[in-house]
C-alpha positions, 0 to 999 in steps of 0.5 A: 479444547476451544478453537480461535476464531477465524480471523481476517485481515483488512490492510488499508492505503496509504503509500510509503505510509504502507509499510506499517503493515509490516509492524502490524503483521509482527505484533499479530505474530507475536499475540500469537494472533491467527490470520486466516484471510487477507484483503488490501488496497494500495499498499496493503495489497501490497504487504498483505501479498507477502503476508498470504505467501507467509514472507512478511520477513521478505518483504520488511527486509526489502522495505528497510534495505531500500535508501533514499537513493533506492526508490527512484531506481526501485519504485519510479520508471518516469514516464512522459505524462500520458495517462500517469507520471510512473509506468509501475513497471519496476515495482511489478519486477520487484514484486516478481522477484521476492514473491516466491509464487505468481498466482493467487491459487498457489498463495498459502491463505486467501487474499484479495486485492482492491482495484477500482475501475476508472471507466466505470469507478466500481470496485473490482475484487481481484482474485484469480490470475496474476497477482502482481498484475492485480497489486500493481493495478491496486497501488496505482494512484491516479496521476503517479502511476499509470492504471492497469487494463483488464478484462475490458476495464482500467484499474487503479488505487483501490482506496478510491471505493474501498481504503480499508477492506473490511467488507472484502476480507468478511466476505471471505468467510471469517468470523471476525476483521482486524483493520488497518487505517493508515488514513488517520494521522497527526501531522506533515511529514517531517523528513524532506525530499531526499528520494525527489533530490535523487531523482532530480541529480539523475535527471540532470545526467541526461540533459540531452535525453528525453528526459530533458523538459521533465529535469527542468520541470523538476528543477524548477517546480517548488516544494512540495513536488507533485508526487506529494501533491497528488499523492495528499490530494488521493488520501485526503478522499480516501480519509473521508471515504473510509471514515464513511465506510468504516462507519457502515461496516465496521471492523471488530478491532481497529488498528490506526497507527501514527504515520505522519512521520512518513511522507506519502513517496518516502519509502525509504523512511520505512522503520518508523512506519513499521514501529508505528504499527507495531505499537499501535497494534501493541495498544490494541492488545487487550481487544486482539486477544479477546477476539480468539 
C-alpha cells in the first residue's frame, strides 16, 4: 500500500482575520488531509498550537463563544502606552486555560512559532519552552500589544519577517506545504466597531481611574480607531512581505480565503472567517488530494 506524504502546515497573520484557520483545520479533516507539522505566525501560531495538541474543537468553540462584549474583557488588558496599548496578559491566560499542555515537547506533532526580534528584525523560530509565551510573543502587533523579552532579545509579530511560514514548516522535514495567506482580501470590513463601543462604555465607568485620559482619548478619537489603524498599517507590509516570500518559496498548495468581511480586532466576528476557510480550502480540493 502507497503512504501519503508527509504534509506540513504553514498558518500565516492576519489578527481576528485568523480564525480562518479554524475552517481550514476542518476542511483538511474532512479530505481526510494528514498534517504531520505546523508553523504559524501571529494567529496562526495561535490556531496552529491547538491544532499540533489536536484541540482544534477547543479552540473554534472559544472563537465562536466570544461576543462583542467578550473581547475587551478576553483579549485587551489596556495598558498606558509605553512600549504597546495591550499588555497581552489576558490572552496568554486564555490560552493557559484551554491549552491542555504548556510545553512544546509534550505537544502531539511539530510546531513552530514565528516571532521577530525587534533589536535586531531577524526571525526567531520558537520551539522549545513555554509555548504560550512563544505564541504571545508571535501575536504581538507593534503598537497594540506589548513585545516579549527573551533570552536577551524583544520579540514581536512574526508577520514582520515571515506572514506565511512556508520555510519554517519545510524545515521540519515534510515533503510537501500547504499555506495559508490571510494577507489577500477584497475589501474593508463591513461590521463596525462593536468591540471598540464596548470598551469605551467600560471605560467611562471609571471616570476618576487611571484610566481617565485613555476613555477621553477614546471618546474623542474618530473612526477608524487606532487598533485599526495600527493594525491595517502591519498588514499592508505583511502583504507585501509574503507576496515576496511567497514568490522565492512557494508552497505546494496555496490556500487564501476572503476574509475582508472581518475587521483586523473583531474577534468576535468569528464564523465568517471560519467558513471563509472552509470554503477556500474546499476550492482547493482537486490540489489537496493530489498531494497524498
Amino acid at each position: 500500500m502507497k503512504q501519503s506524504r508527509k504534509i506540513g502546515l504553514a498558518l500565516g497573520g492576519g489578527a481576528a482575520r485568523g480564525w480562518a484557520h479554524i475552517g481550514v483545520l476542518r476542511a483538511l479533516e474532512e479530505l481526510k488531509i494528514p498534517v504531520a507539522a505546523i508553523a504559524g505566525t501571529s494567529m496562526g501560531a495561535l490556531v496552529g498550537v491547538f491544532a499540533a495538541n489536536d484541540q482544534v474543537e477547543t479552540v473554534e468553540l472559544v472563537a465562536l463563544g466570544l461576543a462583542a462584549r467578550d473581547v475587551a474583557r478576553t483579549f485587551l488588558d489596556i495598558t498606558l502606552p509605553r512600549a504597546g496599548l495591550v499588555e497581552g496578559r489576558k490572552i496568554s491566560r486564555l490560552i493557559q486555560e484551554h491549552l491542555d499542555v504548556p510545553r512544546f515537547d509534550l505537544l502531539r506533532r511539530p510546531f513552530r512559532a514565528v516571532a521577530t526580534d525587534l533589536l535586531t528584525g531577524t526571525e526567531v523560530i520558537l520551539d522549545s519552552g513555554d509555548v504560550v509565551e512563544a505564541v504571545r510573543a508571535s501575536i504581538a502587533i507593534p503598537g497594540i500589544f506589548t513585545p516579549v523579552p527573551r533570552n536577551g532579545m524583544l520579540l514581536a509579530d512574526g508577520g514582520l519577517v515571515n506572514p506565511v511560514p512556508v520555510s519554517v514548516a519545510r524545515a521540519l522535514g515534510v515533503e510537501a506545504v500547504i499555506a495559508v495567506d490571510l494577507n489577500c482580501f477584497a475589501g474593508p470590513a463591513a461590521h463596525g466597531n462593536q468591540w471598540s463601543d464596548t470598551l469605551q462604555q467600560r471605560l467611562k465607568k471609571s471616570a476618576a481611574s487611571r484610566w481617565a485620559p485613555v476613555k477621553r482619548w477614546l471618546e474623542e478619537a474618530p473612526q477608524p480607531n487606532i487598533f485599526d489603524v495600527m493594525g491595517h498599517s502591519i498588514r499592508i507590509i505583511e502583504q507585501q512581505i509574503a507576496a515576496i516570500r511567497l514568490r522565492t518559496e512557494p508552497a505546494d498548495v496555496l490556500i487564501r480565503p476572503d476574509v475582508g468581511a472581518v475587521g483586523i480586532m473583531e474577534f468576535h466576528h468569528a464564523a465568517p472567517a471560519i467558513e471563509a476557510g472552509y470554503l477556500a480550502t474546499m476550492q482547493q480540493r482537486d490540489a489537496l488530494l493530489a498531494l497524498v
